[in-house]
C-alpha positions in Angstrom: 103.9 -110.9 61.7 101.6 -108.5 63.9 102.9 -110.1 67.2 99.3 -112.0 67.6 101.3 -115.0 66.6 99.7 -116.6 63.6 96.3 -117.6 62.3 96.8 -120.4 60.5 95.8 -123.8 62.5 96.7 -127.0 61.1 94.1 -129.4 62.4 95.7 -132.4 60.4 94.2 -135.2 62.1 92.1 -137.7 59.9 88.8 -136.3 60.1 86.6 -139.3 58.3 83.7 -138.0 56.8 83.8 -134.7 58.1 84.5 -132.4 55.2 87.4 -130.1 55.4 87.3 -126.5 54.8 89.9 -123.6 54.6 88.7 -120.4 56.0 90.7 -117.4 54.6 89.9 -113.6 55.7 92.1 -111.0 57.1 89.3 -109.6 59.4 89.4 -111.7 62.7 86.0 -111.2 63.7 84.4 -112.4 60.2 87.3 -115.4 59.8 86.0 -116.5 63.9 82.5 -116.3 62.8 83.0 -118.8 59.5 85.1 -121.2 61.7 82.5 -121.4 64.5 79.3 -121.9 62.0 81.3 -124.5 60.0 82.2 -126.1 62.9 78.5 -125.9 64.2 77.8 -127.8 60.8 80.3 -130.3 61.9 83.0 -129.3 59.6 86.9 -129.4 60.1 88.0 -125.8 59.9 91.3 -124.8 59.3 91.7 -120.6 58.9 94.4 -118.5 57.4 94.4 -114.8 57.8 95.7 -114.5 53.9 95.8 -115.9 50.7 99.4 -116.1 50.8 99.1 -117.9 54.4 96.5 -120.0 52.4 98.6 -121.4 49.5 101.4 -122.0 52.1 98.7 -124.2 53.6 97.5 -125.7 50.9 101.7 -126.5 49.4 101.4 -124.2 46.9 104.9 -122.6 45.9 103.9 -119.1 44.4 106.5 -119.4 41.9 105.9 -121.9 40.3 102.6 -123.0 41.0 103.7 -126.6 42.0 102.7 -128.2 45.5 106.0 -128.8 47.7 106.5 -132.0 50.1 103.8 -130.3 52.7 100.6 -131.6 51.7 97.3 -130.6 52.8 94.1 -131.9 52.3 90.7 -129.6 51.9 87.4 -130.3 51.0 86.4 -127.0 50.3 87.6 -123.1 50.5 86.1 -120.5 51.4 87.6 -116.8 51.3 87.0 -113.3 51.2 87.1 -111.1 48.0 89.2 -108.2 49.3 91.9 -109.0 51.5 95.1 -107.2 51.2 98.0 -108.2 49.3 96.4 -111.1 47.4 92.1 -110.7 47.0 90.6 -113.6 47.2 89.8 -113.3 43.2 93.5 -113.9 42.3 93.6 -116.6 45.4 90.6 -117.9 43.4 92.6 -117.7 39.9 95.8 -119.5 41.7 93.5 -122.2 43.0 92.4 -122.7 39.2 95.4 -122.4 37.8 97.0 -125.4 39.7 96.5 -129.1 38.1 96.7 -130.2 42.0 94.1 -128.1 43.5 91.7 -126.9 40.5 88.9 -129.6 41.9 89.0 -128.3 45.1 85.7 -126.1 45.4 86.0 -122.3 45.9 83.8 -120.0 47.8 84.0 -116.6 47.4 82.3 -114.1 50.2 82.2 -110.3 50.0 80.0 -107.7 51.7 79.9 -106.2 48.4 77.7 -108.1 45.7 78.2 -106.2 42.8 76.8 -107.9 39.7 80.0 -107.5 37.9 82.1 -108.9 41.2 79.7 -112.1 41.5 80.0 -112.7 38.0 83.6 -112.6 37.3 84.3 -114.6 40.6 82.0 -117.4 38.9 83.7 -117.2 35.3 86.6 -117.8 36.8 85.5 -120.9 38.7 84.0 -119.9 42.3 81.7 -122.9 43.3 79.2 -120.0 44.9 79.5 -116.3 46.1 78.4 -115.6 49.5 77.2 -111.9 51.2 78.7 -111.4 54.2 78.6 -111.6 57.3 77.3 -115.1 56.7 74.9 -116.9 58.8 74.0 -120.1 60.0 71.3 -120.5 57.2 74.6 -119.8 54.3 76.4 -122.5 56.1 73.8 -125.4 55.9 73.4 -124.6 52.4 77.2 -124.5 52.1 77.1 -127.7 53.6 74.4 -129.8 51.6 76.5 -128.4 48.6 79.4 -129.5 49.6 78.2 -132.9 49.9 77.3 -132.5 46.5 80.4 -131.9 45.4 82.3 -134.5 46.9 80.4 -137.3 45.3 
């Protein structure tokens, strides 16, 4: 822990039709900036500041791969590609791997959009790939996806 307590808010109130969506960066400013345009898009936002932070979240057991007792429910995640520790590619591949959360759509945003970045983060099942910082414009299309995806 850094002392700034932790990140990771569990909003785990019935939200209705308002899709949910995990936030995971490791840079405060650009995890604050994704929470405040999803919410603007009237979006639940719950943010993590790692991958690790993100499968605890989501009850994923690193392991093994199997969801403990804790269960979360998302709509939609949305990370960034490097992030120390885990990147948000092998949070990606995790998310993929698990029979329990392999529907669950994942975003992938990087300042860097190197062809060969973009591409493997799509083999490897990313919904979409963003360029950060993302704005409001990214979020609405984000958002009219999303619906998409949920029917």
């Amino acid at each position: 822990m850094n002392g700034c307590g932790s990140s990771l808010s569990k909003e785990m109130v019935d939200s209705g039709d308002e899709p949910h969506v995990l936030a995971v960066d490791d840079n405060l400013l650009d995890r604050t900036l994704v929470e405040k345009l999803l919410k603007k898009s009237s979006c639940k936002v719950t943010t993590a500041e790692n991958a690790a932070r993100a499968l605890e979240f989501l009850g994923l057991n690193l392991d093994n791969n199997q969801r403990n007792n804790s269960v979360s429910k998302v709509n939609m995640i949305i990370t960034d590609y490097c992030m120390p520790g885990m990147t948000g590619y092998e949070l990606l591949k995790k998310i993929k791997e698990s029979s329990i959360l392999r529907e669950i759509p994942v975003v992938i945003m990087s300042s860097d959009n190197s062809p060969s970045r973009v591409n493997q983060c799509l083999e490897e099942g990313a919904q979409m790939f963003m360029l950060k910082p993302l704005k409001q414009s990214d979020v609405t299309k984000l958002k009219g996806h999303l619906m998409n995806w949920r029917s």
